[in-house]
C-alpha positions in Angstrom: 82.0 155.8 -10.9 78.5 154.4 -9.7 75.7 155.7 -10.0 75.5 158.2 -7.8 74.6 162.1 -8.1 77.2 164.6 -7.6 75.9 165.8 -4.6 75.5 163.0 -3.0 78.6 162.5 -0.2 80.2 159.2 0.2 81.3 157.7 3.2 85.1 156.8 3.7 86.6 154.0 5.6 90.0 154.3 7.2 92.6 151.2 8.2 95.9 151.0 9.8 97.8 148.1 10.0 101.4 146.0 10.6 101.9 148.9 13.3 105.2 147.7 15.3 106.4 148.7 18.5 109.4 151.0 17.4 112.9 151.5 19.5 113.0 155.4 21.1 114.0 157.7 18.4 113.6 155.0 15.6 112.1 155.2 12.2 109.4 153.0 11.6 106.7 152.1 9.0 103.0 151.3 9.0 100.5 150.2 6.0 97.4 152.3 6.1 94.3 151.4 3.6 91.3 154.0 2.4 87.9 152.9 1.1 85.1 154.8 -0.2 81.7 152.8 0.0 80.8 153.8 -3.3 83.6 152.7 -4.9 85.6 155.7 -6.4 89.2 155.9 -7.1 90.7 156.9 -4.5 94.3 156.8 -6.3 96.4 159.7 -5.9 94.6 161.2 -2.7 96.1 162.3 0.2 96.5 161.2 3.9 98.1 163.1 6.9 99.0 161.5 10.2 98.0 163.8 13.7 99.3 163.5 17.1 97.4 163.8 20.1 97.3 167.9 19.5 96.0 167.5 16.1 99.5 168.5 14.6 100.2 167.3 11.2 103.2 165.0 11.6 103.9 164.2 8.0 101.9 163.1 4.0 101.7 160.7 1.7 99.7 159.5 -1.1 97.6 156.4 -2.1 98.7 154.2 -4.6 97.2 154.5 -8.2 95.3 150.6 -7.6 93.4 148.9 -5.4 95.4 146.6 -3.1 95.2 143.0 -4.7 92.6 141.0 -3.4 90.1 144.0 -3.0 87.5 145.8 -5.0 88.3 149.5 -3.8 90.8 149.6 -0.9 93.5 151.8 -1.9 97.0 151.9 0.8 100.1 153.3 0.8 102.9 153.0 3.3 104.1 155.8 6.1 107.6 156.3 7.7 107.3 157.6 11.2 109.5 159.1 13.4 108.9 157.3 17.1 109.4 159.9 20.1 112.7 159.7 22.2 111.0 158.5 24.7 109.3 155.4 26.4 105.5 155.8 26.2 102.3 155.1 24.8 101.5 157.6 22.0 98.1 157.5 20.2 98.1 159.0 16.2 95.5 159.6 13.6 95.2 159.2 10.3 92.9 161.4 8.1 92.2 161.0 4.8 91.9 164.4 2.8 90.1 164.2 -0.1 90.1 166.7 -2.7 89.3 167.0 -6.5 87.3 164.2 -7.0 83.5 164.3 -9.0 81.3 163.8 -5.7 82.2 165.0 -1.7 83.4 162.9 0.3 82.4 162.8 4.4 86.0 163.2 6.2 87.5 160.2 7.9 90.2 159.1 10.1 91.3 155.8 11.9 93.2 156.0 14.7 96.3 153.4 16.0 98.5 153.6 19.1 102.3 152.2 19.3 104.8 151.5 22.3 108.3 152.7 22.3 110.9 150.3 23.5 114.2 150.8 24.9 117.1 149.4 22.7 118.0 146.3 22.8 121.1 145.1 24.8 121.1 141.4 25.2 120.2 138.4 23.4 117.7 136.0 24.7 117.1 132.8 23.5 114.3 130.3 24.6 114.2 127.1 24.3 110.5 125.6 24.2 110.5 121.6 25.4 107.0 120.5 25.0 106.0 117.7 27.5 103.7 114.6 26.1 102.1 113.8 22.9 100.2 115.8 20.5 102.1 119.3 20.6 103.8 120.8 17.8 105.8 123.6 18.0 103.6 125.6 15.3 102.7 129.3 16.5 104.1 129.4 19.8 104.8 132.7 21.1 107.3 133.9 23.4 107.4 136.9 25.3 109.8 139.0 27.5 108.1 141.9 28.2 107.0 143.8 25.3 109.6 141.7 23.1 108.1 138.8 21.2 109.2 136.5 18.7 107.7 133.0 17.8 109.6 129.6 17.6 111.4 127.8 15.0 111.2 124.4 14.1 113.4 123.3 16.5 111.7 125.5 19.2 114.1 128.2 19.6 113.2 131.9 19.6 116.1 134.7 19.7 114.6 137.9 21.0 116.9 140.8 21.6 115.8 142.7 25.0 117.8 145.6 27.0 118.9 144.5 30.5 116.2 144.6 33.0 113.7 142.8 34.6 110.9 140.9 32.9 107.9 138.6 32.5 108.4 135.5 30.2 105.8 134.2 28.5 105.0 130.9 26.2 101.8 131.0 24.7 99.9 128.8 22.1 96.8 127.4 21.4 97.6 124.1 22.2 99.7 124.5 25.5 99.2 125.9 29.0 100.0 129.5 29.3 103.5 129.7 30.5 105.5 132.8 32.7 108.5 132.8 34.6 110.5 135.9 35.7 113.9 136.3 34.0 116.4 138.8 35.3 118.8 140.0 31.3 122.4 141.0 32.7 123.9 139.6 29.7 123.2 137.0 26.6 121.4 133.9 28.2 119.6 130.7 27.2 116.3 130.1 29.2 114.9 126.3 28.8 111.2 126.5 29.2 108.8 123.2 29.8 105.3 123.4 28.5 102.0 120.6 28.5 99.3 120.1 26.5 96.1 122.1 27.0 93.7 120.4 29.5 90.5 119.3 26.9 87.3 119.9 29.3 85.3 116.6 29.4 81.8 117.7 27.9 80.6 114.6 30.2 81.2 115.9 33.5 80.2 119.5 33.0 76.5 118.1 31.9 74.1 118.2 34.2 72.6 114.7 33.8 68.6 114.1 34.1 
């Protein structure tokens, strides 16, 4: 403990993290991280994740230690149960505190995730880059709300249902990229990309 009085009330910080977007009727797990500004244990406390009514969905506890790297954040891992069906739905997370030397102020954090229908067809993109100077590091690809990120070699394999959809390439280092792609069946898309235009500092002076 620091110094503090007994009466005194800390505050609590609440994190949620590595939230995926879950199939429709899927389990699914998220990292969630509690830290009290003054520093207390927080090992062994409890946490309750709330739908949008406030309903208590389901427990669990903190782990006994602080999570490496850190002074006094303390996590644990949830398994959910995503809705069967396709939607946006928001959840909370409370921290409930509870037999500890000094009060703590209540907190939550709150996180949202997308359900997606299940998958159907496998897509697999092939990212060509055009010119010098592009690597193939952190390139994203998108079909929809399915992402993945290329290979060595370029490739990404994303599974997607059958449907219409947006594809997207994305990096730092390239020009945004979207076609539309219509998934009846497993297919291989070849996508072209080009460096990112570098603005000439020059010509956007304004000269005296």
């Amino acid at each position: 403990m620091n110094d503090e009085t007994d009466t005194e009330r800390h505050r609590v910080s609440v994190a949620v993290w590595d939230v995926p977007s879950p199939t429709r009727a899927s389990q699914f797990e998220i990292h969630v991280g509690v830290k009290c500004a003054g520093g207390c244990n927080l090992g062994g406390q409890q946490i309750e994740i709330r739908d949008a009514a406030g309903t208590a969905l389901c427990h669990a506890v903190l782990g006994s230690t602080p999570r490496p790297g850190t002074e006094a954040l303390y996590e644990t891992k949830l398994r959910l149960l995503a809705p069967d069906e396709l939607d946006v739905f928001p959840r909370t997370v409370h921290f409930i505190g509870g037999g500890m030397e000094c009060e703590h102020i209540a907190a939550a954090g709150a996180f949202t995730f997308r359900t997606l229908q299940l998958p159907e067809c496998m897509i697999t993109v092939k990212v060509n880059p055009a010119g010098d100077g592009i690597t193939l590091d952190n390139i994203d690809v998108r079909i929809g709300a399915y992402t993945a990120q290329v290979d060595a070699t370029g490739i990404a394999c994303i599974a997607v249902p059958r449907g219409k959809f947006e594809l997207s390439v994305l990096s730092a280092e390239i020009e945004p990229v979207s076609v539309p792609v219509s998934v009846t069946e497993d297919a291989m898309v070849e996508v072209q990309t080009i460096a990112k235009a570098v603005a000439d500092e020059d010509a956007e002076r304004e000269w005296m």
